[in-house]
C-alpha positions as CSV (number, residue, x, y, z in Angstrom):
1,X,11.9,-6.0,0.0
2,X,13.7,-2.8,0.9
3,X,12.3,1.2,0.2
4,X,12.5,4.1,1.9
5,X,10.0,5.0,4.0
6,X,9.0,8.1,3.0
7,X,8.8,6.9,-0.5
8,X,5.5,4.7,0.8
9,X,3.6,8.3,1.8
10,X,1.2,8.6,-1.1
11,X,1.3,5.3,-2.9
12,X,-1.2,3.4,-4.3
13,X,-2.7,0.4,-2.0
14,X,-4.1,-2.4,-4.2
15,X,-5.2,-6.2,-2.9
16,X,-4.0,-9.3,-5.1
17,X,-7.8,-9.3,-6.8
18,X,-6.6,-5.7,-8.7
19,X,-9.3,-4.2,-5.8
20,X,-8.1,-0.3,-4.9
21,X,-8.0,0.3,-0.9
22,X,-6.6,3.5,-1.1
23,X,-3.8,5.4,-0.7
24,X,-0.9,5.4,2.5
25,X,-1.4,8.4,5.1
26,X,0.0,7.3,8.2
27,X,2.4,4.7,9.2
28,X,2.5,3.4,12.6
29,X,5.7,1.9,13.9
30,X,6.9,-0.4,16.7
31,X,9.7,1.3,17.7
32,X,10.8,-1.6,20.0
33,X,10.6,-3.9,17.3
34,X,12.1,-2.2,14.5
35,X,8.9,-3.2,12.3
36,X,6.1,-1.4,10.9
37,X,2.9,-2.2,12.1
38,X,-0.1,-0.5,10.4
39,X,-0.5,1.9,7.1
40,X,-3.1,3.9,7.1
41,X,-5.4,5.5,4.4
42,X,-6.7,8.4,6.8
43,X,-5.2,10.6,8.9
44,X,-5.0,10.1,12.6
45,X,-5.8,13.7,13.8
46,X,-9.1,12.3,15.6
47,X,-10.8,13.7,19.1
48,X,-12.5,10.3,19.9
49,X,-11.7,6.8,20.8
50,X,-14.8,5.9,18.5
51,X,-13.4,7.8,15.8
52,X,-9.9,6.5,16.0
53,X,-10.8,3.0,16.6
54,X,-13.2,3.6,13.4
55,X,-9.9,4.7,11.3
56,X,-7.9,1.5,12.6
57,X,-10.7,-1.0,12.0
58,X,-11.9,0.6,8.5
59,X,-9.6,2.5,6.9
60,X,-5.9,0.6,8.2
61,X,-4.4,-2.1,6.7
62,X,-1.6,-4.1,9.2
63,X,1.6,-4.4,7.3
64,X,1.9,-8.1,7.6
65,X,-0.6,-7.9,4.6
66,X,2.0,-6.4,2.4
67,X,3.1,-8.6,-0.4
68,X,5.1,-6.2,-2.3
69,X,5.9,-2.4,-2.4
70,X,7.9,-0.8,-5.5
71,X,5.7,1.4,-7.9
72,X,2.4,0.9,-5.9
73,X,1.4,-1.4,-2.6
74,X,0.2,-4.7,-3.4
75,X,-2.0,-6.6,-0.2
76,X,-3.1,-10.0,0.6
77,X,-6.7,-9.8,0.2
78,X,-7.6,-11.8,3.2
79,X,-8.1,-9.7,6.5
80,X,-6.8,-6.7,4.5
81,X,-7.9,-4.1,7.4
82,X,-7.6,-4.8,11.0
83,X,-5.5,-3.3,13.7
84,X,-5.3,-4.9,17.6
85,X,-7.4,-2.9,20.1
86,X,-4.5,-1.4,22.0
87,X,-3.5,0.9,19.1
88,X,-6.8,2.6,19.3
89,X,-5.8,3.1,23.6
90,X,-2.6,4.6,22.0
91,X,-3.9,7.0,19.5
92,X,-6.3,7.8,22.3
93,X,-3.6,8.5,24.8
94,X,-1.7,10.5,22.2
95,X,-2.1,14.3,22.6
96,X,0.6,14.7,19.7
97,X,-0.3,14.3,16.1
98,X,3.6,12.7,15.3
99,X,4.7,10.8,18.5
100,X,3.4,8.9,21.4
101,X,5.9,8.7,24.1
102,X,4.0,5.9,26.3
103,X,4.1,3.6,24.0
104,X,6.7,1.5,21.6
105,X,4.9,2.5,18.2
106,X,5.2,6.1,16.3
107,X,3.0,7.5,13.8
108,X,5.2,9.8,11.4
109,X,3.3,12.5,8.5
110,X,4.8,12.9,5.2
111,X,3.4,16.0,3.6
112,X,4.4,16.8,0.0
């Protein structure tokens, strides 16, 4: 599967059961591994760790969970929002909403 990025800002997330999740905010990338890690369907402009680790546990979806992406995003439905723990230390860390130099992952905002 190959789109561009910034063509996934906006879409439509949808599991295999027809369900809606939502649609794609944020991306978070592993910079060291080239991959995409986590889409999520609410921005990550948060003061607390609570809150952020609220967004990456409720309303994130990791990326291994994508089946397809072309006209919308279609999801396994098993396990369909979960992030690891150490994202949450990384958003916390982050004083900057697009970059977080500490770490190996990058959150980038597409605004239309």
């Amino acid at each position: 599967m190959s789109i561009r990025l910034s063509k996934l800002f906006g879409m439509d997330i949808y599991d295999v059961d027809a369900g809606y999740k939502g649609k794609v905010y944020d991306i978070i990338i592993n910079l060291e591994k080239g991959k995409l890690e986590t889409i999520t369907t609410e921005p990550l402009k948060v003061k607390t760790k609570s809150d952020a680790k609220k967004i990456l546990t409720e309303k994130s979806i990791p990326y291994k969970n994508v089946k397809s992406a072309k006209d919308i995003i279609l999801i396994s439905s098993r396990g369909a929002v979960s992030t690891p723990d150490e994202e949450v230390d990384n958003v916390r860390r982050s004083g900057s909403s697009s970059t977080r130099a500490s770490t190996s992952s990058t959150r980038y905002k597409y605004r239309r």
